[in-house]
DRENNUSE-108578 format. One record per atom (N, C-alpha, C, O): atom name; x, y, z. Coordinates in nm, 4 decimals. Layout:
<pt atomo="CA" x="X" y="Y" z="Z"/>
...
% end
This chain:
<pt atomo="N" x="0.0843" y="-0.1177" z="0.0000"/>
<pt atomo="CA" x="0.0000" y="0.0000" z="0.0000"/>
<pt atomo="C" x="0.0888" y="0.1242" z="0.0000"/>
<pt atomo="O" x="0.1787" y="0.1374" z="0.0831"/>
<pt atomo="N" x="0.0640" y="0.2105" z="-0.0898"/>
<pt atomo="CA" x="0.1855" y="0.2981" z="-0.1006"/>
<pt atomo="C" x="0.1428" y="0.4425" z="-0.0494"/>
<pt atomo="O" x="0.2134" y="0.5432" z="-0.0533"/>
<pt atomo="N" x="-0.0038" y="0.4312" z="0.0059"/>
<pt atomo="CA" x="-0.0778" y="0.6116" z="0.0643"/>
<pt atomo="C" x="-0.0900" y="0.5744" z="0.2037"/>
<pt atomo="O" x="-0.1669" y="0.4810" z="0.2264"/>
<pt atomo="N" x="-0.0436" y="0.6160" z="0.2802"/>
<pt atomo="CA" x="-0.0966" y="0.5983" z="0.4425"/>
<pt atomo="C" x="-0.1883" y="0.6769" z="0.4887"/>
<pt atomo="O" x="-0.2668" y="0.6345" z="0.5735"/>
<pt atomo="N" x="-0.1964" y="0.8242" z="0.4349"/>
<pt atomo="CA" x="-0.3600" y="0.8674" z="0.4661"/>
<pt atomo="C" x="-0.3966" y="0.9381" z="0.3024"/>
<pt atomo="O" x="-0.3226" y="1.0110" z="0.2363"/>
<pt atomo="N" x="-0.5191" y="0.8940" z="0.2709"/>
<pt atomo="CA" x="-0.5694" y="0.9882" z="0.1548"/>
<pt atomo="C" x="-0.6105" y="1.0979" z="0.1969"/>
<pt atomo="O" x="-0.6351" y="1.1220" z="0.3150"/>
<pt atomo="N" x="-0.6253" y="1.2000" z="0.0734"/>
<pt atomo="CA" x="-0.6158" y="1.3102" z="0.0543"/>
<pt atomo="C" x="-0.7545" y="1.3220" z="-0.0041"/>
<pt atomo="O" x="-0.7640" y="1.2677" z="-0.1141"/>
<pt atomo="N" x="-0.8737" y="1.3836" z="0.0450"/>
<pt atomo="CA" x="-1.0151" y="1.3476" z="-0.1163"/>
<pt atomo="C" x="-0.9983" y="1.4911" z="-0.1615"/>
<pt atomo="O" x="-0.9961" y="1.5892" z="-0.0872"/>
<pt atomo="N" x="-0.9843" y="1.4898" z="-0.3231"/>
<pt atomo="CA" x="-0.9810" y="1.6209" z="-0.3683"/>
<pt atomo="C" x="-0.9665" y="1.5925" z="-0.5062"/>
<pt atomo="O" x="-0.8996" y="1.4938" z="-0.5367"/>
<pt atomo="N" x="-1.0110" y="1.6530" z="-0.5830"/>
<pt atomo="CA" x="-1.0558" y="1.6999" z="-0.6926"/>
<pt atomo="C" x="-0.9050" y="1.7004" z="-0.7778"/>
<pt atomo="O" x="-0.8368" y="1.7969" z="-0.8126"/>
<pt atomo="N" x="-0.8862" y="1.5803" z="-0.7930"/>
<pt atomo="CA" x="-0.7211" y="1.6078" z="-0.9006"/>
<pt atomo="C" x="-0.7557" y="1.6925" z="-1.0553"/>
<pt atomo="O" x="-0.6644" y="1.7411" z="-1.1221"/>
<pt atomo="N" x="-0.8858" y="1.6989" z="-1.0922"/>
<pt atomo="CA" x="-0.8299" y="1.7608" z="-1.2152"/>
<pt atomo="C" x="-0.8848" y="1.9262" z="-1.1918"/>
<pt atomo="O" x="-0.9103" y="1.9899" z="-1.2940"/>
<pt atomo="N" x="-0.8971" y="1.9735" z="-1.0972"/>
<pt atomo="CA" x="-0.9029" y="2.0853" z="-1.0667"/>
<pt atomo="C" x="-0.7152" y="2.1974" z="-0.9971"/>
<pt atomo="O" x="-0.6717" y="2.2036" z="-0.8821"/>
<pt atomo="N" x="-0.6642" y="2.2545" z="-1.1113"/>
<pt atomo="CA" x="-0.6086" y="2.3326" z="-1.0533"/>
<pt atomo="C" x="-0.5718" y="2.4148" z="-0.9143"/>
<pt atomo="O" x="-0.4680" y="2.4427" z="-0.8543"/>
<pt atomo="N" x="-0.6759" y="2.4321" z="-0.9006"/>
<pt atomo="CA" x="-0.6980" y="2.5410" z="-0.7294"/>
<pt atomo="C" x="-0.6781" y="2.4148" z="-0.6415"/>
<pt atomo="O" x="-0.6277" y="2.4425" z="-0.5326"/>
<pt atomo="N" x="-0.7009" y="2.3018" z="-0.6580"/>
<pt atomo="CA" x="-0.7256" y="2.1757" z="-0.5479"/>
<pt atomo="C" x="-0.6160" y="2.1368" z="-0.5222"/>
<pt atomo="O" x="-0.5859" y="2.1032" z="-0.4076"/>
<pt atomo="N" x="-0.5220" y="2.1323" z="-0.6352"/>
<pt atomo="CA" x="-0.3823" y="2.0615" z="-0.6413"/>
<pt atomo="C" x="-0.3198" y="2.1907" z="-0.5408"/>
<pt atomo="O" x="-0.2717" y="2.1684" z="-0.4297"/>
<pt atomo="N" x="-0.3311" y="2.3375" z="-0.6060"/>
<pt atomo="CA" x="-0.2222" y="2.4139" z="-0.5473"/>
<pt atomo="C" x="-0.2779" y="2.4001" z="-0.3895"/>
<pt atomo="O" x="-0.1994" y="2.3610" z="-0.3031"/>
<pt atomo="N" x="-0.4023" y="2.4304" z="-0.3591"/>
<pt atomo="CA" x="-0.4170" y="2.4135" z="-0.2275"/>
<pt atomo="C" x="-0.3506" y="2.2924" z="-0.1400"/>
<pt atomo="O" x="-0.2733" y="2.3138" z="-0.0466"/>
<pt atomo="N" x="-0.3916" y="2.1616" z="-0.1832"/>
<pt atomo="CA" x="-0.2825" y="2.1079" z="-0.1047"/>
<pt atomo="C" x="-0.1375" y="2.1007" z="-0.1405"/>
<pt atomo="O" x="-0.0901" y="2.1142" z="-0.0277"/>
<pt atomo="N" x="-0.0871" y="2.0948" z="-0.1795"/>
<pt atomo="CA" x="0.0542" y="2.1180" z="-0.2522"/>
<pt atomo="C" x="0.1387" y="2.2287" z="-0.1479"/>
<pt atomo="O" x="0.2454" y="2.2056" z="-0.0909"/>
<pt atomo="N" x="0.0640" y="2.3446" z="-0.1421"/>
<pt atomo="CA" x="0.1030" y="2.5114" z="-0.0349"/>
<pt atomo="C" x="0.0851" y="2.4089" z="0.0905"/>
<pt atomo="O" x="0.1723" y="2.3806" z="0.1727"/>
<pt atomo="N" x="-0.0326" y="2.3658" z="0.0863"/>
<pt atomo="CA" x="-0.0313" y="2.3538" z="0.2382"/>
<pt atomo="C" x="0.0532" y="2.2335" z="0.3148"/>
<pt atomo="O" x="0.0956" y="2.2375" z="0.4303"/>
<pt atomo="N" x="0.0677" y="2.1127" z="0.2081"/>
<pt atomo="CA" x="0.1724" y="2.0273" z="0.2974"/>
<pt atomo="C" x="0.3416" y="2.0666" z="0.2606"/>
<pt atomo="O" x="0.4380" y="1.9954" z="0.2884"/>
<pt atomo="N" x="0.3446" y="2.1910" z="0.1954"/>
<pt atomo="CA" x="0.4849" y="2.2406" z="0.1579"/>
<pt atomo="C" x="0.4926" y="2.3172" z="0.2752"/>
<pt atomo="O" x="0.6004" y="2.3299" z="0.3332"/>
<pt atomo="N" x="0.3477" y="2.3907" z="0.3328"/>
<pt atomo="CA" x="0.3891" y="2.5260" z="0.4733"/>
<pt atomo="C" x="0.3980" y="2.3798" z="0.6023"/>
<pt atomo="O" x="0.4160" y="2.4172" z="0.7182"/>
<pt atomo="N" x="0.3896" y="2.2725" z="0.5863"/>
<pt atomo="CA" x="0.3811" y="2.1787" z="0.7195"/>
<pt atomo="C" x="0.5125" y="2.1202" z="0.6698"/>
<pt atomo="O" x="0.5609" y="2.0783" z="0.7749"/>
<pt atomo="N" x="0.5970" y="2.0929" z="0.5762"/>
<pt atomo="CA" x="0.7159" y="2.0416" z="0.5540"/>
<pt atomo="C" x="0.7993" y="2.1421" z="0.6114"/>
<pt atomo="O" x="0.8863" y="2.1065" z="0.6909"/>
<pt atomo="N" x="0.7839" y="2.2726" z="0.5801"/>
<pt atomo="CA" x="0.9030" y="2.3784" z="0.6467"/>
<pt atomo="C" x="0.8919" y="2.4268" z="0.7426"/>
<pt atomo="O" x="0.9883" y="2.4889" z="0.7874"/>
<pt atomo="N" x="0.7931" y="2.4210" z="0.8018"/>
<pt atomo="CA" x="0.7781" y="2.4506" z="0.9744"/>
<pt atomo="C" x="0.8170" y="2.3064" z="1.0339"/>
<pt atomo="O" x="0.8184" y="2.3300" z="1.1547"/>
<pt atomo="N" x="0.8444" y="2.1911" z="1.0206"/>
<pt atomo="CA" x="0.8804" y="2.0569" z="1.0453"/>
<pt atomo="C" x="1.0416" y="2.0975" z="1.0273"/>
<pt atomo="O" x="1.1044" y="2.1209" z="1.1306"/>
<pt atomo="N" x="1.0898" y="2.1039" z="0.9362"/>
<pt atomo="CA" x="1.1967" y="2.1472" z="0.9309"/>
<pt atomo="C" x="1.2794" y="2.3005" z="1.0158"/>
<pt atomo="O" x="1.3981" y="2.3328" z="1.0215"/>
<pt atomo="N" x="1.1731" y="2.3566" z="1.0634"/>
<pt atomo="CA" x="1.2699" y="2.4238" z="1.1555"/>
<pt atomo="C" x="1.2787" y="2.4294" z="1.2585"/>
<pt atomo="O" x="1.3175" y="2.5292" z="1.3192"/>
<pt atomo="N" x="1.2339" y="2.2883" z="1.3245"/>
<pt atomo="CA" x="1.2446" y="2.2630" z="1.4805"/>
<pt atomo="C" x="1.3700" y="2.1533" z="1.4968"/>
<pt atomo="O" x="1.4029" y="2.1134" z="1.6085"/>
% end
């Protein structure tokens, strides 16, 4: 099994992708500066 939690969202929608995309990129770099 290669997803440990899904994501439900609208892949062929633009705005859906960038929204999560920003948002687990702003939780990767606040992870990274502790």
């Amino acid at each position: 099994n290669l997803v440990d939690i899904p994501i439900p969202a609208n892949d062929d929608a633009i705005k859906s992708i960038k929204l999560i995309v920003s948002k687990l990129s702003t939780g990767i770099q606040q992870g990274q500066s502790y």
